[in-house]
N, C-alpha and C positions, 0 to 999 in steps of 0.2 A: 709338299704332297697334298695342300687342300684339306678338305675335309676326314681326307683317310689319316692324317697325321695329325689329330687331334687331343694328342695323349698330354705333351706337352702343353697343352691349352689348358687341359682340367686339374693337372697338377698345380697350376697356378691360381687357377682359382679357388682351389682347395686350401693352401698356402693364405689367398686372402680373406676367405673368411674365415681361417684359423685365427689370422690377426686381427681380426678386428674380434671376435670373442675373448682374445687373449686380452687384447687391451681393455675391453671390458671391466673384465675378472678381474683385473689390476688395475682398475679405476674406482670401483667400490672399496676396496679396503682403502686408498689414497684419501677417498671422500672422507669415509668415517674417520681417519685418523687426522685429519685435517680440520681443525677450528675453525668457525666462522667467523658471523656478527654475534654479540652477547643479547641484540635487541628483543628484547622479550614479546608475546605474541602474546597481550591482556586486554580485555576490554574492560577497563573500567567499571562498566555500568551493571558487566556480569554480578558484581559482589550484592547488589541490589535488586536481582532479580526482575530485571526490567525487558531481559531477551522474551519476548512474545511474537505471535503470529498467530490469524485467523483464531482467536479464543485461546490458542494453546500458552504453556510455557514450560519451558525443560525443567528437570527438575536440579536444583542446585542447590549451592549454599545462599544465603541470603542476609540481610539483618533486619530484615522488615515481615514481619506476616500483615498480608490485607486480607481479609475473612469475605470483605466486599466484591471480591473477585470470583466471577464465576470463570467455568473452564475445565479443561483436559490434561492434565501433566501430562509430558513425553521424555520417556523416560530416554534420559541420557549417560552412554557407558564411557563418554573419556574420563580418562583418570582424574582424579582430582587432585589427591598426595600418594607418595610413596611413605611405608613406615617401615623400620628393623626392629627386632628387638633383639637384648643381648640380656647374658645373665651378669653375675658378680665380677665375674673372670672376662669381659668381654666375649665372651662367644655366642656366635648369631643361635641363639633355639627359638624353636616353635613356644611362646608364652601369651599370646591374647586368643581370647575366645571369637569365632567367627562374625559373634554379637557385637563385637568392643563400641563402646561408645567415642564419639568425638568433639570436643563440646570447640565450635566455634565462635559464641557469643551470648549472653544473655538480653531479653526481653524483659521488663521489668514492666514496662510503662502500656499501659491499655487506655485508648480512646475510638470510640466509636468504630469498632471495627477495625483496629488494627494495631497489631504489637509491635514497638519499636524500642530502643535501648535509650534509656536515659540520658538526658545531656547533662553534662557532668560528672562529680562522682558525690553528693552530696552527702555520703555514709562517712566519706573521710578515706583518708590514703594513704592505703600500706603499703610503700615501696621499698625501694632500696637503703635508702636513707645513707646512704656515703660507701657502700659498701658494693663492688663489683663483681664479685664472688658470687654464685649461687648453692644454698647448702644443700646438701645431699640429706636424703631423713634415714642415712641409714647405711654401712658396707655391706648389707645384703640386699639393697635397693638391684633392682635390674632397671635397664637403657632402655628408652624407649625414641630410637632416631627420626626423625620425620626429613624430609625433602617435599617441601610444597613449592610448584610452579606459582609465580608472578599471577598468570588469566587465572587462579583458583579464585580467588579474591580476598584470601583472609588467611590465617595464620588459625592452627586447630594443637588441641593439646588431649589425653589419654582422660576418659571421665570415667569416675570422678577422679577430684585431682585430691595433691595430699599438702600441706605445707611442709617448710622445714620444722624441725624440730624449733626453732624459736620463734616460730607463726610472722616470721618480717618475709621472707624470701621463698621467693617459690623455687622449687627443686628443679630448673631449666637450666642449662647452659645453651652457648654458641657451639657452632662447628664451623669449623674454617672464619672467615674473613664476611661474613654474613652482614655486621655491623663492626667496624671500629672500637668503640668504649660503649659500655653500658646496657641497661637491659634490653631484651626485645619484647619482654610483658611483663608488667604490673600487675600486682596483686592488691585490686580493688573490688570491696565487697566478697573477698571469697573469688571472684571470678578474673580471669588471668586477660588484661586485657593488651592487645599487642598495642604498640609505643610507636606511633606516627614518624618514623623519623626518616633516616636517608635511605637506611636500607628499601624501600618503597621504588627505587631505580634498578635495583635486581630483577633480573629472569627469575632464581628461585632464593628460598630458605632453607637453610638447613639449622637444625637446633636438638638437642634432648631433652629427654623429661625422665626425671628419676622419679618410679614407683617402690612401692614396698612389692614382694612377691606376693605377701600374704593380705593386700590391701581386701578392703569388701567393693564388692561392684555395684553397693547401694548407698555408701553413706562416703562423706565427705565432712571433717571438721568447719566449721564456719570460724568465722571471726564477729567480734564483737560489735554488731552494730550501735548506730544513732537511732533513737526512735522516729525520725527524719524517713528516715528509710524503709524501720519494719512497718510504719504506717502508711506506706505509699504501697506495700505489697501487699497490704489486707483490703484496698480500694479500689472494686467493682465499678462501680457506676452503669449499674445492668439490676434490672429488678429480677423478682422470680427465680433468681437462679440458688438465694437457700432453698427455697420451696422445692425446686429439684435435687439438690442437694440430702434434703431431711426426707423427703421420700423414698431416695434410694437405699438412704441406711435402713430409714424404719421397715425397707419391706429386704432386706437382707438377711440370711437366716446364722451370719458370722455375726451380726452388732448382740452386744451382750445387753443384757437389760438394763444393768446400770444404765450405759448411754442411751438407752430407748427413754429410758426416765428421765434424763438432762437434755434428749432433745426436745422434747415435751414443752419444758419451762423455759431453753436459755435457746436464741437465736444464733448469737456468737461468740460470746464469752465463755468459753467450753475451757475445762482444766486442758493447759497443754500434756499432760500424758496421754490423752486420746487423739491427740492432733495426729501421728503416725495411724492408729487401728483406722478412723476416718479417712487420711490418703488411700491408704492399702483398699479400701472397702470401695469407694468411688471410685481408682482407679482399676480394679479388677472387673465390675459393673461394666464398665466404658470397652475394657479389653473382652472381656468375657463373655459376657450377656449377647442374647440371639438377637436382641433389639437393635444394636448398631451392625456396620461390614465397614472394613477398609475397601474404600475405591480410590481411584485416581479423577474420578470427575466433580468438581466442584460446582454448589447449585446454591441459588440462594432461591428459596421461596415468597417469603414474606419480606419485602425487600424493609416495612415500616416498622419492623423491629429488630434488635440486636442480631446481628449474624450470628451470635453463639447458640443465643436462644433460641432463633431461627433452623441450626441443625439439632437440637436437641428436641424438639418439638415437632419440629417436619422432613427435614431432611436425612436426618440420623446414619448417613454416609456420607461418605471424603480421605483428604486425608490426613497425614498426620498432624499435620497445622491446627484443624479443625478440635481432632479428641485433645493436644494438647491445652489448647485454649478455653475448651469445655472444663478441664479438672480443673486448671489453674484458678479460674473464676470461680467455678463449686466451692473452693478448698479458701479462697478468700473472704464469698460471701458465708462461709461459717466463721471466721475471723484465723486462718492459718496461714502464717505468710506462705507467697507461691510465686513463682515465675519460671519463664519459659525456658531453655536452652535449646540455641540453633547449632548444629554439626551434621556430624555423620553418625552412622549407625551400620555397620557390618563392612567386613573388608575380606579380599579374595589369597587366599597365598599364593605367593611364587613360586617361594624355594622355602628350607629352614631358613626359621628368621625373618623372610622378609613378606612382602604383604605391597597389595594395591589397595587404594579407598577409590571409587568411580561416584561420579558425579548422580547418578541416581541412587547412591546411600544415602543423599540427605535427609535428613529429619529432625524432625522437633521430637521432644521431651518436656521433663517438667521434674522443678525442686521443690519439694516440699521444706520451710524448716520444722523440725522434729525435736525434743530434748534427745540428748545422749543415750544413749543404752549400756553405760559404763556405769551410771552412780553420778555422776558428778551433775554440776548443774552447766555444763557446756550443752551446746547446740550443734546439729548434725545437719546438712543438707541431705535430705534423701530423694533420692532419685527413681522418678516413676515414670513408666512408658505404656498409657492408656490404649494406645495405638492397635486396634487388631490386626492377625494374620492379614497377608496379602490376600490381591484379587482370585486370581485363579492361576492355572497352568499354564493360559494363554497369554496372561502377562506377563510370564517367565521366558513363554519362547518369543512373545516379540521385543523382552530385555536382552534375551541372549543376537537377536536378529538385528535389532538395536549397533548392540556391545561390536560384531563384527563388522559392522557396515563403518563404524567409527575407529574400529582398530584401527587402521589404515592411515586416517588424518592423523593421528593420535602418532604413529609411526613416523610419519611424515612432518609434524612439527618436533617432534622431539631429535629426530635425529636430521633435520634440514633448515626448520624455521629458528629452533631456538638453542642448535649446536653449539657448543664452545668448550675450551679446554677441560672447563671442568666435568662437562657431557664425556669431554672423549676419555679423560679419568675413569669417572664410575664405569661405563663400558668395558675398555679394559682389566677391569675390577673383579667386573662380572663374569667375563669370558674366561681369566682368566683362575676362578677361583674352581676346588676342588668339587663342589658341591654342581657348579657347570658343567665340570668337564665330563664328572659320572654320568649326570645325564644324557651329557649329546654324546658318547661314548658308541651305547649300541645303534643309536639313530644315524652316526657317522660311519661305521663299521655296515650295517645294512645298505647305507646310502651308494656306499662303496665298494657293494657285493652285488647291489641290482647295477649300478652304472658297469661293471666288469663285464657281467653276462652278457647288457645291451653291448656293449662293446664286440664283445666276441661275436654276439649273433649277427653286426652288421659288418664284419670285418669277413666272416663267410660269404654274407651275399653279396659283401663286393668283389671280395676274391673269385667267386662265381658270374659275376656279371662281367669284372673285368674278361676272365677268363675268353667269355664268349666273345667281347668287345673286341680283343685283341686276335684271337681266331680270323674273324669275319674283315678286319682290318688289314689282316693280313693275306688273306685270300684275293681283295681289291688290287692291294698295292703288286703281290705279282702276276694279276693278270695285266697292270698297267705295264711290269717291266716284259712280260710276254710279247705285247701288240708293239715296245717300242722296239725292240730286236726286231720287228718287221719293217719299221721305218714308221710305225705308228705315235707321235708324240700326243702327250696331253697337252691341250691349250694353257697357257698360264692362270691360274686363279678360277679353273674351271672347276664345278662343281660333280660330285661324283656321278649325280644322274646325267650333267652337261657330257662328260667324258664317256659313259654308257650309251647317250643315243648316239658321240662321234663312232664312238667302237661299234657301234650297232651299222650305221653308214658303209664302215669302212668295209667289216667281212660282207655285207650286199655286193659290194663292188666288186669285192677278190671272189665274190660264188663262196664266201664260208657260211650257206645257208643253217645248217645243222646245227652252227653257235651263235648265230642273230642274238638268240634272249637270252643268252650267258651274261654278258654287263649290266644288262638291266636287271637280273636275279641273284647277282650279286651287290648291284645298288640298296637293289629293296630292302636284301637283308641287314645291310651295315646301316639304313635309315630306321628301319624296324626296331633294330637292337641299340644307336647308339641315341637318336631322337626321341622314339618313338616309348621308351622305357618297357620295351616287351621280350621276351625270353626267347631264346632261340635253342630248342633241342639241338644234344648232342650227336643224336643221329642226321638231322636236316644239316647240320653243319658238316658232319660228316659225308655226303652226300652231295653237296655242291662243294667240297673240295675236291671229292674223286673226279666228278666233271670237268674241272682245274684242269685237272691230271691230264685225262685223257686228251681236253682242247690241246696242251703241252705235245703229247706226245702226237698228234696231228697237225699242229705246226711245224714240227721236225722235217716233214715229207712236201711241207707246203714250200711253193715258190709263186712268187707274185707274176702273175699271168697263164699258171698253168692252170690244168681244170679243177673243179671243186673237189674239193678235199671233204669226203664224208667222216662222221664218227663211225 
């Protein structure tokens, strides 16, 4: 029947783009549950800070500050690690502060502009010493889980940190098959340093760190150094910077006299019991004070002297690199050991329990050592973050502008570049635990309430469209079987308008003047409504069927040769 028999046409291809959606649908769950390659997606050079362009550089982890570096961080939102925490009993709760610290590495070593980690470990070396075991400081310790990808570039642990109860063994274990035997960080100098070994062929880490609940979020037990060591932390090699140092306390309205009078006489042989009130006093100067701003742009002015000095003197913005490196130095040339720590600094939550760290958390800080606050003659690292509030508003939203322009890769390597079984595990994990499923719960139940309505709303206007389509389809096909009762056939594979202007020919010929534009206005409408995507009242349809009719009942009376047959 041509184009009037067209039904069967659209069924089928309805049918095939059912199928190919279908198979779709049932090709992304396939993917996901489907492992890849393990080949991890890391640059190297990232862990060092080396990613630049046009003056800029993202902001990351690193093991290097260059103060010598001018320029614009850009802040970057892919993730860096994931973290969980659990309690006593294993269960995921909400237990770090949105501040938590991350401490990735220590800075110890200052020359000319730039902080790097010691080679070596010259203080001497608390390891493991035969033992594979890591002790826990405690049964009400709570789990602190981490999953760090391969491109992070380092391996990060909960600051500050705590030893075992017998100061050899740091409170970490493995999870899963991460490394074979042995530790994945050393407990050197206090500072937990990850262990070069095979594991470095891994996509990611996974590891814990056992805290106390009730630990302080400023101090940290040290371990006994070599004078090797506290004498390399008290070594500036930067003039002026007591000079800045004794003016800030002296013009502070916290320093008590006593110390106004021992600054007076001593440069830096100061009783250690004032070494803490001195961090605390310089450090809150640096945070506090209207004199400096955190920015994101780095400036050196006087390129002919110290870059520290140089932002304490003229620059007096940046960012966190800068104020750590400023106390650090203040706090040594009084004679207080100090050094830097590179991590992170605040993380996002998911769900209870679990947490993102992004790649523009990173930050420096700074340890003071301090005597104990217990009585005893032990030593505490304390830990100070000189660093002021952020820029402004507008650097929030082109963080968040940032964060979503990256989601996306971030998506995209995690669940394409660096998939594998153990990716389609934790997935799994997640999808299927109870704290998920509440969530996506009312989201799936809406989701499933607005697709319903669409559904019904287009299932009327097809039913209404068919409606007309099948009317006007119908009204074609039996004018076609009318004219063929007269001996009038349609051409093969003619078109409706083709078969309209023969039908138009033919009643000229037999004098059926009065129905000439009958085929062609019934063309029209079945092009109208089935091409043309346009509506066809119920009345108009009504109206060229009665027309139908009557042409019907005047063929009745017609005979081929006799005279015209009027309506």
């Amino acid at each position: 029947m041509g184009e009037w028999s067209t039904a069967a046409t659209r069924q089928w291809t309805t049918a095939g783009i059912a199928l190919v959606f279908g198979v779709a649908f049932l090709a992304i769950p396939l993917f996901l549950l489907s492992p890849r390659s393990e080949q991890p997606d890391w640059d190297p050079l990232a862990r060092f800070g080396v990613r630049s362009q046009r003056n800029q550089t993202r902001i990351g982890f690193s093991e290097e500050i260059d103060l010598g570096r001018a320029g614009r961080l850009v802040p970057d939102e892919a993730v860096a690690f994931h973290v969980e925490t659990r309690n006593s009993v294993g269960e995921l709760r909400d237990l770090l502060e949105t501040d938590a610290l991350f401490r990735g590495s220590v800075l110890d070593r200052y020359e000319r502009g730039i902080w790097r980690v010691e080679a070596g470990f010259p203080g001497g070396l608390i390891g493991n010493r035969g033992n594979p075991e890591y002790l826990s400081p405690g049964p009400q310790a709570i789990e602190v889980r981490f999953l760090v990808p391969r491109r992070t570039g380092g391996l990060f642990l909960l600051d500050p940190q705590a030893l075992s109860p017998d100061k050899r063994n740091l409170p970490i274990r493995l999870i899963g098959e991460t490394v074979a035997k042995g530790p994945i960080f050393l407990n050197v100098e206090g500072n937990a340093i990850p262990m070069p070994m095979a594991y470095l062929s891994l996509p990611e880490y996974r590891y814990a760190q056992y805290v106390l609940p009730d630990r302080s979020r400023e101090r940290s037990r040290s371990v006994r150094y070599r004078d090797s060591y506290l004498l390399r932390l008290i070594r500036t090699n930067v003039e002026d910077l007591d000079v800045w140092a004794r003016g800030i306390l002296l013009g502070s309205s916290r320093t008590p006299e006593e110390l106004r009078q021992l600054l007076q006489v001593h440069e830096r042989d100061l009783p250690p019991r004032w070494w803490e009130p001195i961090a605390r006093t310089l450090s809150e100067h640096l945070s506090r004070s209207r004199e400096f701003r955190y920015s994101l742009q780095s400036e050196v002015r006087d390129p002919q002297i110290d870059p520290t000095l140089d932002f304490l003197q003229n620059v007096r913005s940046g960012p966190c690199d800068r104020y750590a490196s400023a106390l650090a130095l203040m706090l040594r040339s009084m004679g207080i050991p100090a050094r830097i720590v590179k991590g992170y600094r605040g993380l996002e939550r998911v769900r209870e329990g679990e947490y993102i760290v992004r790649q523009s958390n990173a930050h420096a800080w700074v340890e003071a050592l301090v005597p104990a606050n217990d009585g005893s003659n032990e030593y505490d690292w304390l830990t100070l973050d000189p660093t002021p509030e952020g820029e402004s508003s507008l650097a929030d939203l082109t963080r968040w502008l940032q964060r979503q322009q990256t989601g996306g890769q971030e998506f995209f390597r995690e669940l394409v570049v660096n998939y594998n079984a153990r990716s389609r595990a934790a997935m799994l994990e997640r999808l299927t635990s109870p704290d998920t499923l509440v969530y996506l719960l009312p989201w799936g139940l809406g989701a499933v309430v607005v697709a319903l309505l669409f559904w019904l709303y287009r299932l009327r206007r097809r039913a209404q469209a068919s409606k007309v389509v099948l009317g006007i389809q119908g009204l074609g096909e039996r004018l076609q079987r009318l004219l063929a009762r007269q001996g009038l056939h349609r051409i093969p594979n003619a078109t409706a308008q083709e078969f309209a202007e023969q039908a138009r020919r033919w009643l000229q010929e037999n004098r059926l003047v009065a129905w000439i534009d009958l085929p062609h206005q019934v063309a029209a409408a079945f092009y109208r409504v089935r091409y043309g995507q346009q509506s066809l009242s119920e009345s108009d349809l009504q109206a060229l069927s009665e027309r139908v009719d009557h042409f019907e009942q005047a063929l009745r009376s017609f005979r081929p040769g006799t005279l015209e047959v009027r309506a």
